[in-house]
C-alpha positions in Angstrom: -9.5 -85.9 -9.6 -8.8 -87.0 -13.2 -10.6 -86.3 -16.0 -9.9 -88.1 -19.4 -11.3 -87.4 -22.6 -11.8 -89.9 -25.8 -12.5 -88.7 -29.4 -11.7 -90.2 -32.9 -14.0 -92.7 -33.2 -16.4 -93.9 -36.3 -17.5 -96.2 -38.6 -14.8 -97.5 -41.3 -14.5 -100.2 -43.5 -12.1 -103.2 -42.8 -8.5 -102.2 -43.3 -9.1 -98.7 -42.8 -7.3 -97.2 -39.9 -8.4 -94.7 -37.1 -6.4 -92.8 -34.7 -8.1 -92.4 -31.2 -6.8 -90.1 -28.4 -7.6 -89.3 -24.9 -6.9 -85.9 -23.6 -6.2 -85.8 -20.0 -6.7 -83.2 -17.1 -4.1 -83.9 -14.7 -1.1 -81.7 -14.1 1.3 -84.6 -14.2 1.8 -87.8 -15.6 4.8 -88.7 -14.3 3.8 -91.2 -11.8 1.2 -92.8 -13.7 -0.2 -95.4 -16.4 -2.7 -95.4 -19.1 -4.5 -97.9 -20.7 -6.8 -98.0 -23.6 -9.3 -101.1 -23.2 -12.3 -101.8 -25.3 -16.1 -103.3 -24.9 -17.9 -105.1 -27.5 -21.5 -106.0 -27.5 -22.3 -109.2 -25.2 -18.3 -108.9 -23.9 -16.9 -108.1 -20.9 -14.7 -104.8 -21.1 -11.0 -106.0 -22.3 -7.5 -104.8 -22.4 -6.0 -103.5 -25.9 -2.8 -101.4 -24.6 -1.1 -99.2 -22.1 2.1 -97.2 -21.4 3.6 -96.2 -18.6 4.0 -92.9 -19.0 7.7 -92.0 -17.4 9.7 -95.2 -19.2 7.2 -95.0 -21.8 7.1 -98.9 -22.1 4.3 -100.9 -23.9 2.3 -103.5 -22.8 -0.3 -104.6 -25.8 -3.1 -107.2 -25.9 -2.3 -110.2 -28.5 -5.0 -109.6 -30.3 -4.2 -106.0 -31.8 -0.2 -106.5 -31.5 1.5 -105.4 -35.0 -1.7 -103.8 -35.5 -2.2 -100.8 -33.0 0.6 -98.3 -31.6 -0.1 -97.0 -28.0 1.6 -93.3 -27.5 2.0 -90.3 -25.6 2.4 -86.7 -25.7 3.8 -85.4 -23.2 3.2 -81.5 -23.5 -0.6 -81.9 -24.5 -1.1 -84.9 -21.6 -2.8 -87.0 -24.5 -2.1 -90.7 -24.9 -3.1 -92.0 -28.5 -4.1 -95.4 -30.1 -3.5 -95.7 -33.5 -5.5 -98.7 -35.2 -4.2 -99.9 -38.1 -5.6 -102.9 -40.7 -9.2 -102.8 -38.7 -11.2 -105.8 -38.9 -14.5 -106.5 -37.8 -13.6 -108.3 -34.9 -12.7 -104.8 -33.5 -16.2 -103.2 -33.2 -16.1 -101.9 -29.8 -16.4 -98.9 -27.2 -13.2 -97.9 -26.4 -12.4 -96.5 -23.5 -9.0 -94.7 -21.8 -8.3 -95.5 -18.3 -5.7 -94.0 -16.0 -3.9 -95.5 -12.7 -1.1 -94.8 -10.5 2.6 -96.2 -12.0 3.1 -100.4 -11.4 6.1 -102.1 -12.8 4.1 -105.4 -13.1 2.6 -106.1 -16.5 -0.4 -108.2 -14.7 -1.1 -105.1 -13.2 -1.0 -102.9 -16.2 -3.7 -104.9 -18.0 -5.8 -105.4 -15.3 -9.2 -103.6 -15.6 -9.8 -103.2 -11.6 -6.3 -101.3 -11.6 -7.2 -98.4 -13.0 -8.7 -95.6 -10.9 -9.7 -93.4 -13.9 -12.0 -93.7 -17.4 -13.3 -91.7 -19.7 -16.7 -92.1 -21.1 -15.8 -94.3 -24.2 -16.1 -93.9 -28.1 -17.3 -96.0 -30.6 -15.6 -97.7 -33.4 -17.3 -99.8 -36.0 -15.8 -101.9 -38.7 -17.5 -103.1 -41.6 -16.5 -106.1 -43.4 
C-alpha cells in the first residue's frame, strides 16, 4: 500500500507562484509514475503533469506548460509541482496520484491509470 501526502497549498494572487509537494511512503520508486492532476469546481478531475520516476521524463498538460515544473527527489520520495505565473483559471484541488511505470504518454495522463491519490490541497487564485 501507498500512501501519498500533498501540502503547500493556499490562496495567492494572480502571478504569484506556489510550490506543492507530495511526500510518498513507499520504499521505492523505481518502477513507478506520478502524476499531479487537479479538480476545479463543476470539472471533472484533469491531468496537469507527471514524471516517470526512473528516466525522470515529463509529460505536462498544455494548459500549464512553460508555466509549472514537475520534479522529484529521490532520497525524500517527494515529487514536487512548482506553479509559476498563477492565474485564476487555476483554482483547483490538486491532487498527487501514483501508478506502476508505462512508457506510453496516453497512459501517463490518464486518470483511471493511477492506482494511488492522496487526499488533495487547495489552491486559489485571485485575479
Amino acid at each position: 500500500q501507498v500512501q501519498l501526502v500533498e501540502s503547500g497549498g493556499g490562496l495567492v494572487q494572480a502571478g504569484a507562484s506556489l510550490r506543492l509537494s507530495c511526500a510518498a511512503s513507499a520504499r521505492t520508486f523505481s518502477s513507478w509514475a506520478m502524476g499531479w492532476f487537479r479538480q476545479a469546481p463543476g470539472k471533472e478531475r484533469g491531468f496537469v503533469a507527471a514524471i516517470r520516476w526512473s528516466s525522470g521524463s515529463i509529460s505536462y498538460a498544455d494548459s500549464v506548460k512553460g508555466r509549472f515544473t514537475i520534479s522529484r527527489d529521490n532520497d525524500k520520495i517527494t515529487v514536487y509541482l512548482q506553479m509559476n505565473s498563477l492565474k485564476p483559471e487555476d483554482t483547483a484541488i490538486y491532487y498527487c496520484a501514483a501508478r506502476g511505470m508505462t512508457y506510453n504518454d496516453s497512459e501517463l495522463r490518464r486518470r483511471g491509470g493511477y492506482s494511488y491519490w492522496g487526499q488533495g490541497t487547495q489552491v486559489t487564485v485571485s485575479s
